[in-house]
C-alpha positions, 0 to 999 in steps of 0.5 A: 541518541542515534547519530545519523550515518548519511552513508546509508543512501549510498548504499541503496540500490535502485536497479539502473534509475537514475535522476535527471533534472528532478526526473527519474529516468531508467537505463533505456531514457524513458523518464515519465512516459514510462510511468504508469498509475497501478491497477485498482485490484480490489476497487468496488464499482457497479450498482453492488458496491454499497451493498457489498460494503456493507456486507462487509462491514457486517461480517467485522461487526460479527467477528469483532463482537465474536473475539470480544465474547472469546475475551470475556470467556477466558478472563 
């Protein structure tokens, strides 16, 4: 079994964040007002999001299928 180096988390580094009270903070002092939710890049909506789900879900069926038939042809 592995032993466990506990010295490995000094060694990370975590570009001038520090933690206050539980809080991480940067260098500036900003804390949670400097956080922010990420973007949904890739998120569906409108009235197409079903129809283009399932497009695609469509198109995984026929590359699935497609991939199964190439396996069945090289045995």
């Amino acid at each position: 079994m592995t032993r466990f180096d506990g010295s490995t988390a000094l060694k990370l580094d975590f570009g001038g964040m520090t933690t206050t009270g539980g809080v991480a903070t940067t260098a500036g002092g900003r804390g949670r007002a400097g956080l922010r939710l990420a973007n949904p890049g890739g998120g569906l909506r409108g009235p197409d999001k079903y129809r283009i789900l399932e497009h695609r879900r469509r198109q995984a069926q026929i590359r699935a299928r497609h991939l199964l038939q190439l396996m069945e042809e090289a045995r």
